[in-house]
MARKOL-372213 format. One line per 10 residues: number of its first residue (from 1); their letters; for each residue x, y, z of N, C-alpha, C. Coordinates in steps of 0.05 Angstrom, whole numbers. Example, Ala and Ser with C-alpha at 12.3 -4.5 7.8 and 13.67 -1.06 7.14 Angstrom:
BEGIN
1) AS) 264,-114,156,246,-90,156,264,-66,156; 257,-45,142,273,-21,143,258,1,157
This chain:
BEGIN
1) XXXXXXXXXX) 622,-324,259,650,-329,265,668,-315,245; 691,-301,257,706,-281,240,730,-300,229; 739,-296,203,761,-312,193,779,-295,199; 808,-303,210,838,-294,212,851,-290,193; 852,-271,172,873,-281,150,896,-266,157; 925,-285,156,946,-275,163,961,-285,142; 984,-258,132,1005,-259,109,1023,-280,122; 1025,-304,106,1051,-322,106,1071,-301,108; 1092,-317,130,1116,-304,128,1137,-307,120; 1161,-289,111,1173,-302,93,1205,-290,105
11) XXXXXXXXXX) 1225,-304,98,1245,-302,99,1266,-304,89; 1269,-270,93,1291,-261,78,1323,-267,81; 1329,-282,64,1372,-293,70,1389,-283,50; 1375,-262,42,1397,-244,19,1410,-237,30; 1420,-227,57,1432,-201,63,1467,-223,77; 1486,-205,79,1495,-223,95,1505,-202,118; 1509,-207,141,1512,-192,168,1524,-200,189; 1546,-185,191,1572,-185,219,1565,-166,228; 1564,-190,260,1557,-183,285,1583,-172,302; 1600,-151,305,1621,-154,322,1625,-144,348
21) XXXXXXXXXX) 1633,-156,365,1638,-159,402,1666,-158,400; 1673,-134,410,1703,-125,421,1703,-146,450; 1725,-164,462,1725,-183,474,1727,-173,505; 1709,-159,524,1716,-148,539,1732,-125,540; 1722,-108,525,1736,-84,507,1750,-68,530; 1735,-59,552,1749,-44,564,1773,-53,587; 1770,-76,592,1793,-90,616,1806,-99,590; 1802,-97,562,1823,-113,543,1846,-87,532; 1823,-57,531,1848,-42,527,1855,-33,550; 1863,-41,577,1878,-36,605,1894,-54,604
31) XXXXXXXXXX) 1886,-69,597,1914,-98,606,1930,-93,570; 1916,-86,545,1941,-72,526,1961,-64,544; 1944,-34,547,1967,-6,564,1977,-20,580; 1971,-39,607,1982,-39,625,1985,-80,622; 2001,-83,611,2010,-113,610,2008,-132,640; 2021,-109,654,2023,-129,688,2002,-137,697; 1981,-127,681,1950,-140,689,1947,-163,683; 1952,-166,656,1940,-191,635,1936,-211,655; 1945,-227,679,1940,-251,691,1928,-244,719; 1924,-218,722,1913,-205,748,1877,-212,741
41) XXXXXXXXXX) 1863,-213,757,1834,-208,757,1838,-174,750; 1821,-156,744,1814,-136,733,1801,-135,730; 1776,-112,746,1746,-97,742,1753,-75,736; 1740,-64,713,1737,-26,707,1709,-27,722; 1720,-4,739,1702,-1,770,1720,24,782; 1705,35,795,1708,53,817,1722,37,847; 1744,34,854,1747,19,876,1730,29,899; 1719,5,911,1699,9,934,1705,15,954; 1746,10,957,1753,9,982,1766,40,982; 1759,54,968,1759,90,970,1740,104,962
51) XXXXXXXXXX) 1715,87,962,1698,112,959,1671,100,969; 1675,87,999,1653,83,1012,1635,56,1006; 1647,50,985,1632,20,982,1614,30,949; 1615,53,937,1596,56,917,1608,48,885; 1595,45,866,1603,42,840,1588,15,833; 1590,13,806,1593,-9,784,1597,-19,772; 1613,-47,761,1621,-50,743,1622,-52,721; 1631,-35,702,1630,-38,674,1640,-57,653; 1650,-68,671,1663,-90,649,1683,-113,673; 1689,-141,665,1723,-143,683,1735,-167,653
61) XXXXXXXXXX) 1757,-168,668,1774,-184,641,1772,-216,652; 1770,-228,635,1760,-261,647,1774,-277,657; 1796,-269,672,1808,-276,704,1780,-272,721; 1778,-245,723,1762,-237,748,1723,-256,737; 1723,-257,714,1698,-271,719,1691,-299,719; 1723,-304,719,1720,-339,731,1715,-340,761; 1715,-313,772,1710,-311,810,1681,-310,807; 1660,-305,787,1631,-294,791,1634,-261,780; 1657,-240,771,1648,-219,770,1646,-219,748; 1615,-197,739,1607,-200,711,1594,-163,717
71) XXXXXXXXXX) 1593,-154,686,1580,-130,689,1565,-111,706; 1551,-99,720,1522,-86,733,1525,-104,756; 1541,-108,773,1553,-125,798,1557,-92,805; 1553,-94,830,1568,-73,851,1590,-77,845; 1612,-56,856,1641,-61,853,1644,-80,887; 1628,-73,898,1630,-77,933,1637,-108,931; 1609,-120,915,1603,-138,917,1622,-166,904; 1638,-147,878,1660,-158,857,1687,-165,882; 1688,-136,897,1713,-136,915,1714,-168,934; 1689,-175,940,1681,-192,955,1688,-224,945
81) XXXXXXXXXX) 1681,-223,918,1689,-251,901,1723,-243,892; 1730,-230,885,1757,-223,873,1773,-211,898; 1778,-217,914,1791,-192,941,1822,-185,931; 1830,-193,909,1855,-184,891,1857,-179,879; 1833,-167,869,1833,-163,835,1844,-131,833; 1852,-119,818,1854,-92,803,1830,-76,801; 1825,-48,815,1794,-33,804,1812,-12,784; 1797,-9,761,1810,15,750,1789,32,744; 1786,46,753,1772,69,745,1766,77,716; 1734,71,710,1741,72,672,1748,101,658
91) XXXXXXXXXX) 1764,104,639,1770,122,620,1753,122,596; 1724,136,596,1717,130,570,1731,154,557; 1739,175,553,1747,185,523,1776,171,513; 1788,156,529,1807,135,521,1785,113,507; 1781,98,518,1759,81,505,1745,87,475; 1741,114,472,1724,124,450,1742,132,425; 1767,136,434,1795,142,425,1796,110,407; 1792,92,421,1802,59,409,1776,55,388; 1755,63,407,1728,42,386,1738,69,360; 1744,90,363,1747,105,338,1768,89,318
101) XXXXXXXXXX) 1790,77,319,1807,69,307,1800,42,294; 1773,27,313,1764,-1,308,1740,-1,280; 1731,32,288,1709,42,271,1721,48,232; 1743,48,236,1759,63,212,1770,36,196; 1769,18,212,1773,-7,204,1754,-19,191; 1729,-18,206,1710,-20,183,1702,-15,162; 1706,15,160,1700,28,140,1712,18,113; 1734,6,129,1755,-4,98,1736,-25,80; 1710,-38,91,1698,-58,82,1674,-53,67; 1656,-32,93,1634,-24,79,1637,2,104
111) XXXXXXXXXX) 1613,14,91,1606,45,111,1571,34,119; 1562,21,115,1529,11,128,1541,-3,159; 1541,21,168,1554,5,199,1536,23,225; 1521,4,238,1514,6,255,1523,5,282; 1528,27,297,1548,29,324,1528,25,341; 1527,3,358,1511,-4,386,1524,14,407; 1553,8,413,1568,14,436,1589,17,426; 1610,25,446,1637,35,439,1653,-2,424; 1642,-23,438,1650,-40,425,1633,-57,419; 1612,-50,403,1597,-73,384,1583,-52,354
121) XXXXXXXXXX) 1577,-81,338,1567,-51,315,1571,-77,304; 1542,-74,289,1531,-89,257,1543,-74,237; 1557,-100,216,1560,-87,201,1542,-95,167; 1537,-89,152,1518,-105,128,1545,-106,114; 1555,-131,104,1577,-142,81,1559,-147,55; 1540,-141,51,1525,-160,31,1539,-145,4; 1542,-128,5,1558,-106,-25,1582,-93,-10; 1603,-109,-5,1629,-95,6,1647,-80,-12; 1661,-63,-5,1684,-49,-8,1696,-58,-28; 1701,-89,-12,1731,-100,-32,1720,-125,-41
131) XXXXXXXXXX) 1699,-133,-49,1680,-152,-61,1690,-169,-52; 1692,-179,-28,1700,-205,-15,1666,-215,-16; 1665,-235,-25,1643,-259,-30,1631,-275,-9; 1655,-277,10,1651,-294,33,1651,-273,51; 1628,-276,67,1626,-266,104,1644,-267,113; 1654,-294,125,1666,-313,132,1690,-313,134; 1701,-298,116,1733,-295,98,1735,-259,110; 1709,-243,98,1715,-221,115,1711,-219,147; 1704,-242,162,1700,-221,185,1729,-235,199; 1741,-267,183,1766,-275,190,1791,-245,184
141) XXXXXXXXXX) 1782,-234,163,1810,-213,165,1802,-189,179; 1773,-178,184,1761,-155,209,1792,-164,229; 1783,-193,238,1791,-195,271,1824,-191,261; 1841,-201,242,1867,-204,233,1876,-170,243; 1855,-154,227,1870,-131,225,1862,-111,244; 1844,-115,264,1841,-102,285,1855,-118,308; 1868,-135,315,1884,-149,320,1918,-131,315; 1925,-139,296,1944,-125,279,1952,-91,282; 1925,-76,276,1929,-51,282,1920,-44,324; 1905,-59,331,1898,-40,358,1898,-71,372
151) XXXXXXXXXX) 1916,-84,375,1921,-111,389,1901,-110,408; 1881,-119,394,1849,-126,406,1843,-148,400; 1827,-158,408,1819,-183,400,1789,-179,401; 1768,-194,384,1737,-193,392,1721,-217,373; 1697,-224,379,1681,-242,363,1666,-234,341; 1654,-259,325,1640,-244,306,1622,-263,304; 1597,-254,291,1570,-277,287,1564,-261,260; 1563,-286,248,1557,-281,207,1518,-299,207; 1510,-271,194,1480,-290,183,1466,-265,163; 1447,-285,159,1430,-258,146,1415,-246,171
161) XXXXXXXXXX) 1413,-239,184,1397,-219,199,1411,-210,218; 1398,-183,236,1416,-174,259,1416,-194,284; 1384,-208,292,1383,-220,306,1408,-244,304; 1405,-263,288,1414,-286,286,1444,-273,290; 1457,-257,277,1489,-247,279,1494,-242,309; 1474,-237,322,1485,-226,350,1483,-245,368; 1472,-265,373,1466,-287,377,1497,-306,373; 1502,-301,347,1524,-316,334,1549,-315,344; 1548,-282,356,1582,-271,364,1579,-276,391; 1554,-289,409,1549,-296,436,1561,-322,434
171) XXXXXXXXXX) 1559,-341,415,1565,-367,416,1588,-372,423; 1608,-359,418,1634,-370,420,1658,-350,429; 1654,-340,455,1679,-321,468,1695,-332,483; 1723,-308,477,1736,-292,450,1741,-305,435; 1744,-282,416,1765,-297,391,1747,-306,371; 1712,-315,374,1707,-333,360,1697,-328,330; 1691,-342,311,1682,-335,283,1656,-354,289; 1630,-352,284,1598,-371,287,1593,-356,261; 1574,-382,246,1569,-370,222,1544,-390,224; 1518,-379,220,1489,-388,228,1481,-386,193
181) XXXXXXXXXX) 1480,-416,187,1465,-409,158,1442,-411,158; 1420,-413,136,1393,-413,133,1382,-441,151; 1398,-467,132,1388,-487,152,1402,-497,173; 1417,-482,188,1416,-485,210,1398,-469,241; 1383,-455,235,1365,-437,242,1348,-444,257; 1333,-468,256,1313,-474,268,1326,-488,288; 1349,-514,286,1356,-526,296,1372,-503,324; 1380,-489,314,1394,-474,324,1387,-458,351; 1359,-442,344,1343,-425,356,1325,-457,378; 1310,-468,363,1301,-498,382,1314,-504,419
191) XXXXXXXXXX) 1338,-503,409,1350,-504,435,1359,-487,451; 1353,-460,441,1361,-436,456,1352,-433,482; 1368,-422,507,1340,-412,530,1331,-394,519; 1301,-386,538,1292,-371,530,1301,-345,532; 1317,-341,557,1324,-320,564,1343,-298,550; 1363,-326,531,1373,-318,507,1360,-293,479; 1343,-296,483,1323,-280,464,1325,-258,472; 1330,-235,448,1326,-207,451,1301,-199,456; 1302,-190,484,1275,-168,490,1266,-187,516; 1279,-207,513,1267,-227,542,1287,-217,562
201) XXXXXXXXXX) 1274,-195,585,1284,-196,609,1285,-205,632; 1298,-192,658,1288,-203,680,1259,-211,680; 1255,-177,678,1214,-183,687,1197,-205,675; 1210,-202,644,1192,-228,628,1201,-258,627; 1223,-257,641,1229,-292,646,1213,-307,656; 1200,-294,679,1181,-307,705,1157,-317,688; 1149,-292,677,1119,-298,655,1127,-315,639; 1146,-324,621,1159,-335,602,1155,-370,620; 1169,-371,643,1165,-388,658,1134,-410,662; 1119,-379,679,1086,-389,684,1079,-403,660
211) XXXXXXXXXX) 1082,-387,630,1073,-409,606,1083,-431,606; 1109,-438,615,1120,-461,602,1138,-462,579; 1144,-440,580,1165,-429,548,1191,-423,568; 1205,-451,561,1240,-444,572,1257,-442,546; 1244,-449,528,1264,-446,504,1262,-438,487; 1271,-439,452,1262,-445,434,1242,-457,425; 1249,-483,425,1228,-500,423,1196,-492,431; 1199,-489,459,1172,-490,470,1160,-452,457; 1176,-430,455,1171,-406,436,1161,-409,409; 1167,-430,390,1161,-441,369,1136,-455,372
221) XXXXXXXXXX) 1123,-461,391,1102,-473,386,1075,-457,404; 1084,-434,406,1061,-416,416,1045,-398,389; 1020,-399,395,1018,-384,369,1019,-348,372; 1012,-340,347,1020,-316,342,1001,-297,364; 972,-306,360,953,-289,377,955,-295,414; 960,-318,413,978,-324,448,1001,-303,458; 1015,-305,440,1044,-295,447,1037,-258,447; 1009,-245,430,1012,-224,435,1002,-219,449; 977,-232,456,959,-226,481,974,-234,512; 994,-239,513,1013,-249,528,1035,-228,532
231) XXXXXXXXXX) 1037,-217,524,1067,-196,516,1068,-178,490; 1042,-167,479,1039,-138,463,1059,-146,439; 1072,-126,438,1098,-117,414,1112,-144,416; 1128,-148,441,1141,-160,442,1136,-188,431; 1122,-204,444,1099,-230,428,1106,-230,400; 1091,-203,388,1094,-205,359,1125,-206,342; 1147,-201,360,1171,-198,359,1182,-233,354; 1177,-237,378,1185,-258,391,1173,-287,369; 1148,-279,348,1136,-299,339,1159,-303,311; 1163,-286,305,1182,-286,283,1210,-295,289
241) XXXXXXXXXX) 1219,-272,303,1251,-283,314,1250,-310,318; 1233,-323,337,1240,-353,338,1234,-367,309; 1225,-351,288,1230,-364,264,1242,-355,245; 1271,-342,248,1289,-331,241,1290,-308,221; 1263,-299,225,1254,-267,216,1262,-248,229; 1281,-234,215,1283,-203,233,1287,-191,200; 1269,-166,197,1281,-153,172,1292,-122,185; 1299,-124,204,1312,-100,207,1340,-91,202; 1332,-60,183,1352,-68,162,1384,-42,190; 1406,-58,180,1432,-37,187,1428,-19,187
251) XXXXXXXXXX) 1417,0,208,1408,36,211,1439,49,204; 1450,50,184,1479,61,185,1472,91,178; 1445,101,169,1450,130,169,1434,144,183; 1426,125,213,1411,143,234,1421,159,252; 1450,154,254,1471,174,273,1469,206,270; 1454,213,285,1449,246,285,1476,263,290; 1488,282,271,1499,297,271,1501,331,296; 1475,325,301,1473,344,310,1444,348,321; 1448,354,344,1413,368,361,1410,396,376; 1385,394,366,1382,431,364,1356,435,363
261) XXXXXXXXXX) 1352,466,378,1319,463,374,1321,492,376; 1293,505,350,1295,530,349,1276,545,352; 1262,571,351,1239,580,350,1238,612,334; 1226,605,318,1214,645,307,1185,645,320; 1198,677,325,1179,692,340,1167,712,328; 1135,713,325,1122,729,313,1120,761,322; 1126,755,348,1127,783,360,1162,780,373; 1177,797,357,1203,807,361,1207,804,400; 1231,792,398,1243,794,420,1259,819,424; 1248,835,449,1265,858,458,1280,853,472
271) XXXXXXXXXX) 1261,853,491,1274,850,521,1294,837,531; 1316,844,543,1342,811,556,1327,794,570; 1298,808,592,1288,791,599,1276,758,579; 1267,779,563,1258,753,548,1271,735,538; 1293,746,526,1306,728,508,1324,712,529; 1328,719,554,1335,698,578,1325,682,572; 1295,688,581,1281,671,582,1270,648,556; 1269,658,539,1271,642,511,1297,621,514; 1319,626,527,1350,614,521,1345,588,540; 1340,597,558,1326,577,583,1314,557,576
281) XXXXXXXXXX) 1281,567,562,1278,544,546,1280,526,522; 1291,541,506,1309,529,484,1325,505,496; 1345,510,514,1370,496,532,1359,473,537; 1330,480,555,1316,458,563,1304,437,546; 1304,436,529,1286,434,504,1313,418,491; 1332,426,500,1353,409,478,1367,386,495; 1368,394,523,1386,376,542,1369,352,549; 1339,356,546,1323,334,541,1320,324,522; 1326,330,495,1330,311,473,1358,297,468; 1383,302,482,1399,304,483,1404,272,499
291) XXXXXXXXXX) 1386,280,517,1386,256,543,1374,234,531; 1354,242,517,1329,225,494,1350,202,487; 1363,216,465,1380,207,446,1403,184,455; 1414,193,486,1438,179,489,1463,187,483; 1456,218,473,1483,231,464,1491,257,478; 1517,262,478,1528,289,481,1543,296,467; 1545,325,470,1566,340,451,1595,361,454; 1610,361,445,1623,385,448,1628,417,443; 1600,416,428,1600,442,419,1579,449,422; 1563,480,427,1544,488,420,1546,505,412
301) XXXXXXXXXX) 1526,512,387,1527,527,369,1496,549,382; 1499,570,382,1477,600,385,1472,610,356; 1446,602,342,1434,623,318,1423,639,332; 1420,669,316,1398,684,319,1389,705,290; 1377,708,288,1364,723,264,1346,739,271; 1356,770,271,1350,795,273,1321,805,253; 1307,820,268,1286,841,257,1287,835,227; 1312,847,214,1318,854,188,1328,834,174; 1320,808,190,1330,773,163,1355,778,177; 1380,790,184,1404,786,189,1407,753,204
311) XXXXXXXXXX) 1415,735,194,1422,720,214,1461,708,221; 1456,709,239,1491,702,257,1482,677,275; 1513,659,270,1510,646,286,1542,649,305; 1550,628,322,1567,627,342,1574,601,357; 1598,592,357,1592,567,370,1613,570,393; 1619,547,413,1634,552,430,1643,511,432; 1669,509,433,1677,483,432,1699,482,444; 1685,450,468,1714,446,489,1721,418,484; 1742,417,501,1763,389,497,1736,369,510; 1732,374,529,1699,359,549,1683,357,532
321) XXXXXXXXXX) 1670,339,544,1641,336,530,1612,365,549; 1599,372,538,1580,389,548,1562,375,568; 1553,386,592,1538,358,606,1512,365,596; 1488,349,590,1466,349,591,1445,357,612; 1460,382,618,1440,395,639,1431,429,634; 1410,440,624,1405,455,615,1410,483,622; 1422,481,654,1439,507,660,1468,515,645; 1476,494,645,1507,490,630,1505,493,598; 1478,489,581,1476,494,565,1460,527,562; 1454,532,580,1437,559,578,1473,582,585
331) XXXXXXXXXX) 1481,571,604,1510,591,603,1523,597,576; 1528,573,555,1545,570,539,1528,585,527; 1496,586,517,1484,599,487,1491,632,507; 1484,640,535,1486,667,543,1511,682,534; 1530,659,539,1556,675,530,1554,685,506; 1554,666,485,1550,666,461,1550,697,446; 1514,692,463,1495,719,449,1509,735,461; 1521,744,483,1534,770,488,1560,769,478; 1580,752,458,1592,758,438,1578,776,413; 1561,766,413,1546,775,386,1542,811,389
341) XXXXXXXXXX) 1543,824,415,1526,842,407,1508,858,390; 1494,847,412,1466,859,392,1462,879,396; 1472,899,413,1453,923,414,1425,923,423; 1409,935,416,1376,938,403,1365,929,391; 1378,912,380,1359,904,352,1347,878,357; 1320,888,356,1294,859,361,1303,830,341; 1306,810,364,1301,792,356,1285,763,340; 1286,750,316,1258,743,306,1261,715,312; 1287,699,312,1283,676,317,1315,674,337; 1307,648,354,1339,641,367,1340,606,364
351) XXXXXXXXXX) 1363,594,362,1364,582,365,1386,560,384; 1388,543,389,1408,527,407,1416,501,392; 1431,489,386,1446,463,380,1474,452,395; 1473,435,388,1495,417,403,1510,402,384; 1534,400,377,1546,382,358,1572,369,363; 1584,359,344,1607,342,346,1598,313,376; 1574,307,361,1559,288,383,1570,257,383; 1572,240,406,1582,228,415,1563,213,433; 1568,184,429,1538,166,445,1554,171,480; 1531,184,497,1535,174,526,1553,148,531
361) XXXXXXXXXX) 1554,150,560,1576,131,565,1556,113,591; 1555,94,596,1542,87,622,1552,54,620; 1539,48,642,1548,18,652,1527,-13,637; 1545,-21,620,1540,-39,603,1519,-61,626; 1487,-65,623,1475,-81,642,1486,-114,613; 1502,-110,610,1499,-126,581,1496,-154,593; 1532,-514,410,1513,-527,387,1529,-537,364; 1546,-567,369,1568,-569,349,1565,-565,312; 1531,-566,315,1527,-565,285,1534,-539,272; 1538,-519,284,1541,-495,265,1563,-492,263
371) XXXXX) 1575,-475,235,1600,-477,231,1609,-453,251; 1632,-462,267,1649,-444,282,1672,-462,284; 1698,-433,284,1721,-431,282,1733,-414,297; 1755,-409,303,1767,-390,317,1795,-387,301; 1802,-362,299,1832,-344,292,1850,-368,300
């Protein structure tokens, strides 16, 4: 018989961590701009009743989801519960325009800031800016002064971990302040649904079900080798989180600046044929990492480095974002290189990048004991 030895686990409450949720960010900055909304129902949606019945909603302002409309709803289907509501067609580089101004606000606190979406982002307070001591006290003046400067309103969830913070700023919308301390944690998580839990989806509810795990509670009392032979990664996720382990730390310096992909060639590029054909797949090669990533860019930049070490580069930058499709990027590096002329002279390496990058845009599928407050 083989013995199990497994490291006790331990838990870490050094850190301290704001969770923040812009309050319906995008029907909140439409009804800003456009006030005559504020008491209207309002979906950012494609109206269905001009364009065949198609779209989704990205968001509505909470008139319209006291009818049932909530996110990843058809617009058809929103039109149907709301038949008066407002569709507005979403504006993200307006949108990206605001979370930029909400982003700069942060910064005033700490720079370990983790951007989820145009409106959410961890931030780590644990060594701030302005040595505010309390969470609690800073994420009360976050909302004051994003409020103040971009008349927004949004939630916040204070804890030591990312899990428990996001969880926190779910507790109490808008407006709200949730602050999850150490011992309130268990109590806390105990009564959760299950469904509540990061990483528990549609598909895994049902399974979640068949066991008999609707909650907390019943998650807390599965063991570690059940839960993985049950659900892999996730299981092993799930054994901790329900015991208020998450050490994953604020990725604030994973934001890529820039994607690009290059190649030297041992045997000199002559030919235009080739180096077409090299550009082609370079393009390809980047619009798929590009897509990887979740990002686009406005610029792309063309290296190349000649026979003789010479290297030049070239970039080309529009008001648009570049689409992620590798013909559109194979045009921009072609132009490029026929700025450059080259003449004759063999080619040793080429390369392609994309910068001034920017996260994609797509359609959000998005307990009296704890201390909470509201503004």
């Amino acid at each position: 018989m083989k013995a199990f030895m497994q490291s006790a686990l331990k838990v870490d409450a050094s850190r301290q961590i704001v969770h923040i949720d812009m309050d319906a960010f995008y029907a909140s900055v439409e009804m800003r701009d456009h006030p005559q909304w504020r008491r209207q129902p309002l979906v950012i949606a494609h109206d269905p009743r001009l364009n065949g019945g198609h779209g989704v909603v990205a968001t509505a302002n909470y008139v319209a989801r006291q009818a049932g409309v909530h996110s990843a709803m058809s617009a058809q289907e929103a039109l149907k519960l709301a038949p008066n509501a407002v569709f507005k067609t979403p504006d993200f580089a307006h949108y990206r325009q605001v979370s930029d101004q909400i982003h700069a606000i942060f910064h005033r606190y700490t720079d370990k800031i983790e951007s989820v979406a145009l409106d959410e982002a961890y931030l780590d307070v644990t060594d701030n800016k302005l040595g505010i001591s309390s969470a609690v006290q800073l994420a009360h003046e976050l909302q004051a002064q994003i409020y103040d400067e971009v008349q927004l309103t949004c939630s916040t969830g204070i804890s030591y971990n990312k899990f428990l913070a996001k969880l926190a700023s779910d507790y109490c919308k808008p407006m709200g302040v949730t602050i999850v301390m150490p011992d309130d944690v268990h109590d806390f998580l105990m009564r959760l649904p299950i469904e509540k839990f990061r990483g528990v989806g549609k598909k895994t509810v049902p399974k979640m079900h068949e066991l008999n795990i609707m909650n907390g509670q019943d998650l807390y009392d599965q063991s570690e080798n059940g839960l993985m032979q049950a659900f892999g990664k996730l299981g092993y996720q799930l054994y901790r989180r329900v015991r208020g382990i998450d050490d994953r730390p604020v990725a604030y310096q994973r934001d890529r600046k820039s994607i690009g992909k290059e190649r030297t060639y041992n045997h000199v590029l002559i030919a235009d044929s080739e180096i077409d054909q090299q550009l082609r797949y370079l393009a390809r090669l980047v619009a798929q990492t590009l897509t990887k990533h979740q990002k686009h860019g406005q610029t792309v930049v063309l290296k190349v480095r000649y026979q003789d070490f010479t290297t030049l580069t070239k970039r080309l930058t529009q008001v648009e974002y570049f689409e992620n499709d590798p013909e559109v990027l194979y045009q921009a590096a072609l132009t490029l290189q026929e700025q450059l002329n080259r003449g004759e002279q063999p080619i040793r390496l080429l390369g392609i990048t994309v910068t001034n990058l920017a996260a994609l845009e797509f359609e959000n599928l998005t307990l009296p004991l704890w201390r909470n407050d509201k503004s």
